[in-house]
C-alpha positions as CSV (number, residue, x, y, z in Angstrom):
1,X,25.0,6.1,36.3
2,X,28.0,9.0,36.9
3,X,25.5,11.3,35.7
4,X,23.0,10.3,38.2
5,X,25.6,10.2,41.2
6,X,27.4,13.4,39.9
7,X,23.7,15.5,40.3
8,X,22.9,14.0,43.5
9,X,25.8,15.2,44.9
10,X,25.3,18.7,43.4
11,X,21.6,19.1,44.3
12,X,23.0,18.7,48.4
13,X,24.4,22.2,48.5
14,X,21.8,23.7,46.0
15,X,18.9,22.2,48.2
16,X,20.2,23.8,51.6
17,X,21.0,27.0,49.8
18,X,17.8,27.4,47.5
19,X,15.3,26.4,50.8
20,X,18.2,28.9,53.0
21,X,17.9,32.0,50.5
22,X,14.7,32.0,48.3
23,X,12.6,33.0,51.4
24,X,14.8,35.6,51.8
25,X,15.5,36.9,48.4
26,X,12.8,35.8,46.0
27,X,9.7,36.3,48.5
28,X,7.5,37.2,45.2
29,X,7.6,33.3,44.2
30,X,5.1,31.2,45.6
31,X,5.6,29.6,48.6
32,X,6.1,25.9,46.5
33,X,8.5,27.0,44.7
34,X,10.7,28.5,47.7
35,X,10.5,25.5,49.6
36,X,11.8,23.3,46.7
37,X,11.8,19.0,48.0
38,X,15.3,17.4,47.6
39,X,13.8,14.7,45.4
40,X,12.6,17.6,42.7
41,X,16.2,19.1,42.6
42,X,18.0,16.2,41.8
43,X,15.5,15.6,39.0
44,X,16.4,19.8,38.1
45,X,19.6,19.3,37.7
46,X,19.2,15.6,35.3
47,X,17.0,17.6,33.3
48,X,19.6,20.4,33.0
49,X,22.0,17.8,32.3
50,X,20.0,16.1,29.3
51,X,18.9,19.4,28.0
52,X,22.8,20.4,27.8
53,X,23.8,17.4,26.4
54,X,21.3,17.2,23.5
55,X,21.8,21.0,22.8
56,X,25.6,21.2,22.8
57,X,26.5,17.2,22.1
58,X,30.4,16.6,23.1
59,X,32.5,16.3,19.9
60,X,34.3,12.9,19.3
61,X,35.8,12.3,16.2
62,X,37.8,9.0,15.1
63,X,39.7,8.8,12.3
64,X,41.4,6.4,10.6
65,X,44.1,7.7,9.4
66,X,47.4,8.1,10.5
67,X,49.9,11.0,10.1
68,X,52.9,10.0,8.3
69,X,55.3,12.8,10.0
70,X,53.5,14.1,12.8
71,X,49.8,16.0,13.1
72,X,51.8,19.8,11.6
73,X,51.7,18.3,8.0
74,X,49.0,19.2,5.8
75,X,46.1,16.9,5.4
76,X,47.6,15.7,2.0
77,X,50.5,14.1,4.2
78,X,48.3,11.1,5.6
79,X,47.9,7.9,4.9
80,X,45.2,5.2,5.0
81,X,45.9,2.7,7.7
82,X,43.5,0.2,6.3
């Protein structure tokens, strides 16, 4: 539900600044895709947001093992914690 929140409160500014400077800047676009509706950015920027997270997943690794003197030992220094 953060996600959802988080990209509602980013598509705000990129609304008012896409429907402020595409008119100007990218006048060889269509006219539908200068004047870009609220509702369609939000759903931009959860797409870009799914998209990122399946192509570059966040890395968390648990282990179970726990260093007997500290995480600078080599890995022949731990020990099962099971």
């Amino acid at each position: 539900m953060g996600l959802v929140f988080k990209n509602i409160f980013l598509a705000i500014p990129f609304y008012f600044l896409w429907n402020w400077l595409a008119p100007l800047y990218f006048t060889s676009l269509p006219l539908a895709a200068q004047q870009i509706p609220f509702i369609h950015c939000i759903g931009l920027l959860l797409l870009l947001a799914i998209v990122r997270s399946a192509v570059m997943p966040t890395q968390s690794i648990f282990t179970k093992f726990k260093w007997k003197n500290g995480p600078h030992n080599k890995f022949k220094d731990f020990i099962d914690v099971n």
